[in-house]
C-alpha positions, 0 to 999 in steps of 0.5 A, spaced: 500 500 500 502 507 498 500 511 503 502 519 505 502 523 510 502 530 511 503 533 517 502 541 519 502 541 526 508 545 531 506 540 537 510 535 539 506 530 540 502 530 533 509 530 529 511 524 534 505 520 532 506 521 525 513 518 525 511 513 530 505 511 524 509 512 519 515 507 522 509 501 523 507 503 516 514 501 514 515 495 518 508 492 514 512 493 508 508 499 505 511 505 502 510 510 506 511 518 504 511 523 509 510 530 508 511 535 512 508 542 512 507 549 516 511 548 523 512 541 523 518 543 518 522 545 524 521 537 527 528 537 530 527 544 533 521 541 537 524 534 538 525 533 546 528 527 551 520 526 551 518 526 543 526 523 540 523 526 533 530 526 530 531 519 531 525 517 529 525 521 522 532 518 521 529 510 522 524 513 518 528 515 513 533 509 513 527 504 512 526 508 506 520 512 507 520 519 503 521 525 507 518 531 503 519 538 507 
């Protein structure tokens, strides 16, 4: 299955359920192309030891989702 996600949210814990989403989606073996929009292009500067939004957009990037900013 293709799917994309687009994301446009500033808060954390929106971003972070998208990358968590999109990474299941991965591991089922779907092509997954996550699309970040509006405050949610400054993911990094949002991440925190509560919400690992770097490390989680580079398991996403590296189980070859698409990541569009």
């Amino acid at each position: 299955m293709k799917t994309t996600l687009m994301v446009c949210s500033g808060d954390p814990e929106v971003v972070w359920n998208a990358f968590r989403m999109g990474n299941l989606m991965l591991e089922q073996m779907d092509d997954v192309t996550m699309f970040l929009n509006g405050p949610a292009v400054r993911y990094a500067s949002l991440a925190s030891e509560q919400f690992p939004l770097v490390e989680l957009a580079k398991v996403f990037t590296l189980s070859e989702g698409v990541l569009l900013a």
